[in-house]
N, C-alpha and C positions, 0 to 999 in steps of 0.2 A: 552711495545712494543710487545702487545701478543694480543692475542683471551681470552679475560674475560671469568674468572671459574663462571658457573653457578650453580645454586642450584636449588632445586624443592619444589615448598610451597603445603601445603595442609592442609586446613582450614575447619572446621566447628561453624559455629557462627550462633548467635543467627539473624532471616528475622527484629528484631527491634533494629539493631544496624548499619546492612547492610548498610546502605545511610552512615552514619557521616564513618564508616568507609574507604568505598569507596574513600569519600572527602579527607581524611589523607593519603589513599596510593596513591590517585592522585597529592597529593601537595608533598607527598615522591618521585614521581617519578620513581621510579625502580622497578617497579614489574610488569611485562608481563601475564595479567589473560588471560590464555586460555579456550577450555573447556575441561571441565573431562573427559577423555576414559572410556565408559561402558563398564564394564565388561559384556560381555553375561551370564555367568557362577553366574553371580552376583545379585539375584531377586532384593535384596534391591537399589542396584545402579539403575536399571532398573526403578523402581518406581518415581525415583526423577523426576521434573517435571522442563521444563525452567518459568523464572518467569517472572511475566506480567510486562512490560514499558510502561506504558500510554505516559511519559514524554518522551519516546526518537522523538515517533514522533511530538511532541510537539515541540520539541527541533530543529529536522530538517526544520519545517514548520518556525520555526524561523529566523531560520539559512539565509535557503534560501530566506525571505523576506528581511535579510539586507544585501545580497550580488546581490539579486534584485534591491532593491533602492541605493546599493552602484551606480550600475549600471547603472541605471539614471540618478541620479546625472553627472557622467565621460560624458555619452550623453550628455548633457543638458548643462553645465557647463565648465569655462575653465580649461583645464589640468593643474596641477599642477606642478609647475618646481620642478626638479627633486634636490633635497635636500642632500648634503652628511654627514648625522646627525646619527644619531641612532634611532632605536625606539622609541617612548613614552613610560618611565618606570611607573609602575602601580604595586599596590602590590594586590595577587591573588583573596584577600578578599574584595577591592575595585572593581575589573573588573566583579566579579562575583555576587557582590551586588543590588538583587533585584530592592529596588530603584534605583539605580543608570541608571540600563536598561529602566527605565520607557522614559527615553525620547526621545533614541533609538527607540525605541517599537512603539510609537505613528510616528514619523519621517519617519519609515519603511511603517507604516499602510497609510499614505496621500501619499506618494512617489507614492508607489505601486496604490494608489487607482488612483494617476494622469496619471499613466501609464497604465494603462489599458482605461483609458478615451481615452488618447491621442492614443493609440491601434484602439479605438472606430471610434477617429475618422477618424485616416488614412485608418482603413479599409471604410467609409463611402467617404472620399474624392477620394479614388481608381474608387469607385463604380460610382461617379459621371464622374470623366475624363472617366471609357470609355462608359458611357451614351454620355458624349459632344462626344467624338471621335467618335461615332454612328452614334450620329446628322448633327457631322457639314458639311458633304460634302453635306447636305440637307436644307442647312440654306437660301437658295436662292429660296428653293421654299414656294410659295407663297399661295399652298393648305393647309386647314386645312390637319392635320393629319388622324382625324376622317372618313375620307370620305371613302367609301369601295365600294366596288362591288356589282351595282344593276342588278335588273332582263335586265335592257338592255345595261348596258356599265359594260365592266371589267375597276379596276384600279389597276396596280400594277407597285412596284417599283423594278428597280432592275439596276444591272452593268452589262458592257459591256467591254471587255479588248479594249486597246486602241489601242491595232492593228489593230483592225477591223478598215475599213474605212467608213465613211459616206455614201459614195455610196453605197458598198457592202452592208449596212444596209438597206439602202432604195432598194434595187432591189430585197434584199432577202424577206422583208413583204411585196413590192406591188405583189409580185407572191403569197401570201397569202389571199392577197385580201385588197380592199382599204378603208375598215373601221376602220381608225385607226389613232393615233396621237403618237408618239414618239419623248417628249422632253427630249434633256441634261440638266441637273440641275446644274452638274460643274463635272469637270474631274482633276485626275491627274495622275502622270507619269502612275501607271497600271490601273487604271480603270476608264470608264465614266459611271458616275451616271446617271440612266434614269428613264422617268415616261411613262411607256405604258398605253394606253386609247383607248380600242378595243369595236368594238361591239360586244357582248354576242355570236353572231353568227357567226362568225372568229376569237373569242379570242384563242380557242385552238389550231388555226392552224396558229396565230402570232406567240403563245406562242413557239411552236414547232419551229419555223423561227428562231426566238432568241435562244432558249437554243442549236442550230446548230452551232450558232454564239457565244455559250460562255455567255449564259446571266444565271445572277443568281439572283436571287429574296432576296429583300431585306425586314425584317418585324422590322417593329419600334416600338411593343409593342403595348399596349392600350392607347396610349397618344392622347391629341385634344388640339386643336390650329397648329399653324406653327412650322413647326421645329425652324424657330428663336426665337418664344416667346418659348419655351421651351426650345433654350440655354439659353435666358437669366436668365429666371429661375434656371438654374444649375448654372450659374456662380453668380447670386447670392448666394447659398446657400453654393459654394465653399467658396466664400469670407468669410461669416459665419462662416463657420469653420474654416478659415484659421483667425479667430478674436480670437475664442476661443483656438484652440491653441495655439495661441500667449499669452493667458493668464495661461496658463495650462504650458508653459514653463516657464515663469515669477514667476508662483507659485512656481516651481521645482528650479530655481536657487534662490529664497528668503530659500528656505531648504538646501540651500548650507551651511551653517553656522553649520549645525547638522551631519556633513560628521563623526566628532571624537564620538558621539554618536553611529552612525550607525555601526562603526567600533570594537567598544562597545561589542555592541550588538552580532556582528557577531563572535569576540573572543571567549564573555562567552559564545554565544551557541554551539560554536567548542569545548569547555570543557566540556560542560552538556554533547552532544553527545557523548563523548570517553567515560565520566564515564556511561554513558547509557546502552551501547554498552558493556563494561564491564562486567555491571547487568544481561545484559543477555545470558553471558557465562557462569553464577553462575547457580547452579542446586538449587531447594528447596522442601523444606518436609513442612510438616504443620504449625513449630514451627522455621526449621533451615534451612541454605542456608548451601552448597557447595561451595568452592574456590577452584582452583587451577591455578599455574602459576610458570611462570621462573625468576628470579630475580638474580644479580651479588654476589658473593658470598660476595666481597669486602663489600657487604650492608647488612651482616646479624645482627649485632646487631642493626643498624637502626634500619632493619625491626621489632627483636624482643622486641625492646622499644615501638615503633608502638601497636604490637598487645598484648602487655602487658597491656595497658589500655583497651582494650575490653574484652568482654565475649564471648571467645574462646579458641577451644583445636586447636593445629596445627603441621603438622612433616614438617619438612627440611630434604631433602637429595640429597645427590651429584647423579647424574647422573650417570648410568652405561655408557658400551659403545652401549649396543643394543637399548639404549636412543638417542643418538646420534642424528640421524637423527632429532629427534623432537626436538633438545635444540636450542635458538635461537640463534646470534652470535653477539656480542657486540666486539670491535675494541678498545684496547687504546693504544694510539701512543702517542709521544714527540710531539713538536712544529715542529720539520723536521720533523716526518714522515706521522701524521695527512692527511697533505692534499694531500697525495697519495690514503687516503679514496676512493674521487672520483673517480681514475683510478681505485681501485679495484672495487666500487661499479656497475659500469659503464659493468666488465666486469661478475663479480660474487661473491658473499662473498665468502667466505672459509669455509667447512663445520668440524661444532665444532668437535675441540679433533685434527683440523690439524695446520698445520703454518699459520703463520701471514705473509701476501709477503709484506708489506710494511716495513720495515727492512732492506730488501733485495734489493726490487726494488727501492727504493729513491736515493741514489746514479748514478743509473745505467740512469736512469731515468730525474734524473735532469741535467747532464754531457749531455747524449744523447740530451738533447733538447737542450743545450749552443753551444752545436758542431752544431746540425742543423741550427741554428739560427745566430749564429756566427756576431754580432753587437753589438758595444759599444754603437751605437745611438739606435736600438731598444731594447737592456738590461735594459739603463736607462728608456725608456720610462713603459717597463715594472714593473722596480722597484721602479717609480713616484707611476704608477697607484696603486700600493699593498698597498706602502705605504699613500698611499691619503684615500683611501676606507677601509682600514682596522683599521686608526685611526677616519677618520671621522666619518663613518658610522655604526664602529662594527657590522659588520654581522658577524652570530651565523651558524652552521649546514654546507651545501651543499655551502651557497656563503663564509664562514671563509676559507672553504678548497681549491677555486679556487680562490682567491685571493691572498691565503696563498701560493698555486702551481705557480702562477702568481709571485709572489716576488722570488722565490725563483730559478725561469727556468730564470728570468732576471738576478739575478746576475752572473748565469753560460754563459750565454748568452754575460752578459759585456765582463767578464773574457776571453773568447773566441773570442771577439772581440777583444779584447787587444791584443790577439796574435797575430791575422792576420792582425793589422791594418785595421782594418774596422768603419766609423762611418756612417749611412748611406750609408753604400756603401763606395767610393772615393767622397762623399762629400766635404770635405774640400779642397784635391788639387783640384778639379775642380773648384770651387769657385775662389779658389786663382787665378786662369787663367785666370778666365772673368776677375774679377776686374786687373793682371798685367799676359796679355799672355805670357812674356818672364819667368814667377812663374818656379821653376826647383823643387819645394816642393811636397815632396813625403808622409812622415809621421815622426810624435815625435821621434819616434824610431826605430828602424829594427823592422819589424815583424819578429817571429817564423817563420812562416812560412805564404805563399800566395794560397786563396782558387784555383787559377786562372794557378797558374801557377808550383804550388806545389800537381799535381790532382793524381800522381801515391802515391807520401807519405803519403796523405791523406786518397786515398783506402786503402795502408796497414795500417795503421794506425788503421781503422777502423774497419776492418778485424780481427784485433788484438784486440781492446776491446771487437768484437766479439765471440773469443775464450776463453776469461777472464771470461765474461758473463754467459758463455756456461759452464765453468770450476766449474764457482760458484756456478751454477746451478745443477751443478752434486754431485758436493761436499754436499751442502744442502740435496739434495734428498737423499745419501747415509748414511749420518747421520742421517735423520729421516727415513728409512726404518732398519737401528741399531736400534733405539731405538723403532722402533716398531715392533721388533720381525720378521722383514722381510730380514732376513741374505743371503739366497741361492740369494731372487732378487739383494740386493745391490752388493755382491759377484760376478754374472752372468751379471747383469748389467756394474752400475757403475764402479767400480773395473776391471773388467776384460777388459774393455774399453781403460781406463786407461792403462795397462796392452799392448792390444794389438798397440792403439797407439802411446804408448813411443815405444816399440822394433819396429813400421814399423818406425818412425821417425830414430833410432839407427839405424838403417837397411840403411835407404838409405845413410847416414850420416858416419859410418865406413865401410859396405859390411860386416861384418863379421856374421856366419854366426849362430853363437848360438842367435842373437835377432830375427833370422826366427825362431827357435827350437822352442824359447820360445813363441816364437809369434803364432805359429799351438795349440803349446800344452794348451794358454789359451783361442785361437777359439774354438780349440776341446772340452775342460772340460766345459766353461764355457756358449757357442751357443749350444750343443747338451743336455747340462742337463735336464731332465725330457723327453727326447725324445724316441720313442721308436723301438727298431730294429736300423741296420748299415740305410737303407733308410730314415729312419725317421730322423736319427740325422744328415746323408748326408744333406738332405732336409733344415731340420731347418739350420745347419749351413752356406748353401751358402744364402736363404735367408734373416736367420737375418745380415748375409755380406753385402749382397746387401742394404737392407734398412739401416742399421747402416752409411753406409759411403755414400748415396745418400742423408741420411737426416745429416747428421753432415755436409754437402759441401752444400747444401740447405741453413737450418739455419744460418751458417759462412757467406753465400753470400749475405742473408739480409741484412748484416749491412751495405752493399754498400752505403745502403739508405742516412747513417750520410752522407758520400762524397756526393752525387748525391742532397741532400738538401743543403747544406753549397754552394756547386758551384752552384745553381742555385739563392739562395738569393742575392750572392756577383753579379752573372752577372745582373738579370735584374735590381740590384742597380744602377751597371754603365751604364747599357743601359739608365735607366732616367736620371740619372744626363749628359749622352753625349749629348743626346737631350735638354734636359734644359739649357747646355751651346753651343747649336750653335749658336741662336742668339745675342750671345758676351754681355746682357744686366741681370745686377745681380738681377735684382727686378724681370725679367720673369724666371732666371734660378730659385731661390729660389724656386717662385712659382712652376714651373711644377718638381721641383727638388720632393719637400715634400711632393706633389701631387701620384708622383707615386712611392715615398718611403711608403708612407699611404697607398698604395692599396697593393706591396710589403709588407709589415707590418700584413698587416689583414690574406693574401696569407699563410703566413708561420706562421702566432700564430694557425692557423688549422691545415694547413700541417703539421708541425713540432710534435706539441701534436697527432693527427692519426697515423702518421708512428710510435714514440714514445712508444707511447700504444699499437702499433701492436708488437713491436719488446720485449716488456717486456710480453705479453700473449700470443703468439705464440710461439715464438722461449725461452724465459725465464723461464715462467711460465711451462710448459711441463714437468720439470724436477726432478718438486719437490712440484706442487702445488693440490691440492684435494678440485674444486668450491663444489658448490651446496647449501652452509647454507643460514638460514633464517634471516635475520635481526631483532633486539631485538626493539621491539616497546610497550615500556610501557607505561602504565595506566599514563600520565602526562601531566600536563598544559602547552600548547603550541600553544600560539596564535598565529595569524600570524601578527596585526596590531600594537601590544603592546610587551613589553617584562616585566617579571613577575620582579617582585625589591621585596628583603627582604623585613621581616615586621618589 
């Protein structure tokens, strides 16, 4: 339940051993290859050269071709019901077996090659709707296309908004002059379609009539015949295409059958790639490659069994602290404390050489959400679900730990509903009243206490695990600032806090008047320290006064939130269930009962984990926690569609 002691590898081997060895420290799992720090100072280091990967982009082109055709496939094909099983196990040397990818490979290559057809053609059928959408207000006329403007007649086409009135049309070109024909071809809500046919020697002073009136010229290309025979034409060739697609889909689901293949394929390239990407964090010389990297200390004879069979010199060593920064941070927790990972990762690792908060915050944390939550019907439903997905399905990583947080905020959850008699709300008496109104059944047993009607108990209540929190918080932080040489802060801090708020508590509590003495003399010693001059230490003391007890009655009044969620769960529980039994009929209350217990439900698995999380990294974490580390990402086989099985 700590922050894993890291170690630092540093390797030179032979550039013709590099690949097999690669594959052993990636099937080992624990060693984080970074790259080497040039020494400026350092000719020789300067010289080394990064080494050429032909295959990593090999590997990505791969990659992304069967996460391409995965893709296709999910288009084209019906979704899959969603399975609560596990992974397919595969052992590493199976998944990553040349042959084995050959059929993947090929499956990827016609997917992909249908897809870009079927690409081909929608961009081609696009192009045809809006040729027809072009045409078709024009289907009704009965002129070729081809016909153009001779030396004695203009012809052109164009719209007219349909505000304009027919009259106003006609009165605006006979003052133009009366050589001319203006027909509607077809109209609709905004515009009528029209064919002007002027003589060459009043066409521009038509022309000028209409574009006063909103006309705008319409050009339909180089096409000949009618605009009908050239829909039809388009709508044949649509048809066409809409054939071949329909074969081009049919192909793509007869490749349905090749989906575990494809999946294959897409694993073992997700491994070529990591070990790729590796290779070329390695430096090399003419004859020898460069390593270096972070690995768990807990894996050093692994490792040195490992590179005991190559041909290689290498030094191990722990980490100083002006390391620090650069060491990565690896997490190992119990079975309870694990899946508070999330909530830390979510906020920030812990930067190496400081505490672990999941230790700390698990308790606080799970209690907190059982109190928010406060349901015997939503507990179980959450300790169903953990327990259903965490046997069925075994998920590994990020889903083991919300699952794992999911079982474990539900039992607190039950537990806390058991107190306050809650099952769904007032579920059950309610129930019991449709089916016999004269029902006088309240619950199994007395509750502890009632969210509803017990709201003062509950805020202090609250208040009070607040100050507990707070307490342990400080306690922590004072102890690791002990042990890391930081005595005057825990002293001036934490301590003297302490200090002053026991004697004001003593203070109000007897009047007497030595817990003021002592209460001045450890504001004085311990707010003014390193201050400098009577102003200076003035200064600092009423300050850090002011913000000490502004933020201690801050922090303390967050935790209001536990009350302020718990009451509001229990009430709009009963608000559904009171609607759900007014029309006195058990088959409708059920229904709108479980209906808005389910939206209630979804309401507070957010709420609840939010506020949650805020109250353990804001108000919690402050007192003793130091973010900023890097997560430990080693060189390891980690597919996403398979899960790797001994050999």
């Amino acid at each position: 339940m700590a922050i894993v002691a890291m170690r630092h590898l540093r390797l030179i081997g032979l550039q013709s051993e590099r690949e097999e060895m690669l594959r052993r420290l990636q099937h080992l799992g624990c060693l984080e290859i970074t790259e080497p720090e040039m020494a400026e100072d350092d000719p020789l280091l300067q010289k080394l050269r990064v080494p050429d990967s032909p295959g990593l982009q090999k590997a990505r082109e791969q990659y992304a071709a069967a996460e391409q055709a995965l893709q296709t496939l999910a288009e084209h094909t019906p979704k899959e019901k969603t399975k609560l099983a596990p992974l397919p196990a595969i052992t590493e040397r199976a998944l990553t077996e040349p042959i084995e990818l050959a059929g993947g490979q090929d499956a990827a290559g016609r997917l992909n090659k249908y897809r870009d057809e079927l690409a081909a053609l929608q961009s081609r059928s696009e192009k045809l709707a809006a040729e027809e959408a072009l045409l078709l207000p024009w289907e009704a006329l009965t002129m070729p296309l081809e016909c153009v403007t001779t030396e004695k007649v203009l012809i052109q086409l164009g719209t007219l908004p349909t505000t304009v009135l027919p009259q106003q049309i006609q009165e605006t070109l006979d003052a133009a002059g009366d050589l001319y024909e203006l027909r509607e071809v077809s109209a609709d809500r905004e515009h009528s379609y029209m064919v002007l046919t002027a003589h060459i020697s009043q066409a521009e002073d038509h022309i000028a009539a209409l574009k006063a009136l909103g006309w705008s010229r319409v050009t339909l290309g180089e096409r000949t015949g009618t605009a009908a025979a050239n829909l039809s034409a388009l709508r044949q060739e649509q048809t066409a295409l809409a054939e071949k697609r329909a074969l081009l889909e049919e192909a793509i689901i007869q490749c349905a059958g090749q989906k575990m293949e494809l999946r294959q394929l897409s694993d073992a390239s997700r491994i070529e790639i990591d070990r790729r990407e590796a290779k070329s964090r390695t430096r090399d010389t003419a004859e020898t490659f460069l390593l270096e990297g972070w690995f768990p200390a807990e894996n050093t004879r692994e490792l040195e069994m490992l590179l005991e069979g190559c041909t290689c010199a290498w030094q191990m060593t722990d980490p100083a602290p002006e390391d620090y920064p650069r060491v990565p941070v690896k997490l190992k927790n119990n079975r309870f404390t694990q899946p508070l990972n999330m909530v830390t990762e979510m906020y920030s690792l812990p930067a190496y050489g400081t505490l672990d908060p999941n230790p700390y915050m698990a308790p606080f944390f799970i209690l907190f959400y059982g109190i928010m939550m406060a349901d015997m019907g939503y507990g179980l439903l959450m300790m169903l679900a953990s327990l259903i997905v965490l046997k069925k399905k075994q998920p590994t990583g990020g889903s083991y730990n919300f699952f794992a947080l999911l079982g474990l905020c539900g039992i607190s959850t039950f537990f806390m509903g058991a107190l306050t008699g809650g099952f769904f709300g007032d579920f059950i008496p309610q129930m019991l009243k449709v089916i016999n109104p004269e029902s006088t059944f309240t619950w199994f047993w007395q509750p502890l206490i009632s969210p509803i009607n017990d709201i003062i108990a509950i805020m202090l209540g609250s208040l009070a695990l607040g100050c507990v929190q707070i307490l342990v918080g400080m306690v922590i932080g004072f102890i690791y600032k002990l042990k890391h040489g930081e005595i005057a802060s825990a002293l001036c801090e934490e301590a003297a806090w302490w200090v002053i708020i026991g004697c004001g508590v003593a203070l109000g509590i007897t009047g007497k008047k030595t817990f003021l003495w002592v209460l001045l003399a450890a504001l004085v010693i311990s707010q003014g320290y390193g201050k400098k001059g009577i102003g200076g230490k003035i200064v600092g003391i009423g300050g850090s006064l002011y913000n000490h007890i502004t933020g201690y009655f801050g922090d303390i009044l967050s935790y209001v939130r536990l009350m302020a969620l718990m009451l509001a769960g229990a009430v709009i529980a009963q608000v559904f269930n009171t609607l759900a039994a007014i029309p006195g009929n058990l088959i409708v209350f059920i229904i709108v009962s479980l209906l808005g217990n389910a939206l209630n439900f979804a309401l507070n698995l957010l709420g609840c984990y939010v506020h949650d999380m805020r109250l353990q990294c804001l108000e919690f974490f402050k007192y003793f926690y130091r973010d900023g580390g890097r997560a430990f990402k080693p060189v390891a086989a980690q597919p996403k569609y398979y899960r790797i099985a001994e050999q």
